[in-house]
N, C-alpha and C positions, 0 to 999 in steps of 0.2 A: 649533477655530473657536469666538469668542464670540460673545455675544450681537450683540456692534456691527457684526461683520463680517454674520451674516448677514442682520440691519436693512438694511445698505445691499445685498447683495447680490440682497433681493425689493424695496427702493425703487428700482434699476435698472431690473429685469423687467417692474415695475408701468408704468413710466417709459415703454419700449417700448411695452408693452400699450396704455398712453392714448395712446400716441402716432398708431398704425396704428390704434385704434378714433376720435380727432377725426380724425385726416388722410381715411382711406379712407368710411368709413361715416356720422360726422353730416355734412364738409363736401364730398366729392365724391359721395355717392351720395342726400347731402337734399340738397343744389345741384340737381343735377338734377331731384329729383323738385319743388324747390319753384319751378323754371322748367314743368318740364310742366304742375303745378299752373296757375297763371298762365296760359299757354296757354291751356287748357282752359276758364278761367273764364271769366264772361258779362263780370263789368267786370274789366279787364287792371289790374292796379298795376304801375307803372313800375319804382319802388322795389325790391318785392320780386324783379322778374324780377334787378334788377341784383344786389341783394345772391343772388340765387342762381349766378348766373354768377359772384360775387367770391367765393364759397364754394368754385366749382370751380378758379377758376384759380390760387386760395390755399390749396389744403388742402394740399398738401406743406408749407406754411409753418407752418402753424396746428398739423400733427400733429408737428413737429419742435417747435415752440413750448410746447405745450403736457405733450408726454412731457420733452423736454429740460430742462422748469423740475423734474420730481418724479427725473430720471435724476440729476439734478447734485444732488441733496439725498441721494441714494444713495452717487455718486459719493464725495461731502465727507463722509458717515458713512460709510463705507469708509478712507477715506483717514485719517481722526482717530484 
């Protein structure tokens, strides 16, 4: 096993890794908490409640988005 194979085989693992740490944790579990924030507060931002609800209903997207751009850099040094 070289060098290049095992490059892309931790730019994979990394790849996952960011993926279910944006998906799960910054954009469905700060969604949430930056709409109860909002809630809570004395003056309500409109703004931010939405972008916290578009955080949740979009984090499958964003953590695929985001792991799949460093998986596929993995992937194509693997593959070369």
């Amino acid at each position: 096993m070289n060098t290049r194979n095992i490059l892309g085989i931790a730019l994979i693992v990394a790849g996952v890794i960011l993926g279910v740490y944006v998906g799960i944790w910054v954009c469905f579990v700060g969604g949430i908490v930056d709409v109860i924030e909002q809630i809570r507060a004395e003056n309500i931002e409109a703004l931010s409640i939405a972008w916290g609800v578009a955080k949740v209903l979009f984090a499958g997207l964003f953590g695929i988005v985001s792991g799949g751009a460093v998986a596929l850099v993995g992937y194509l040094t693997l593959k070369s």
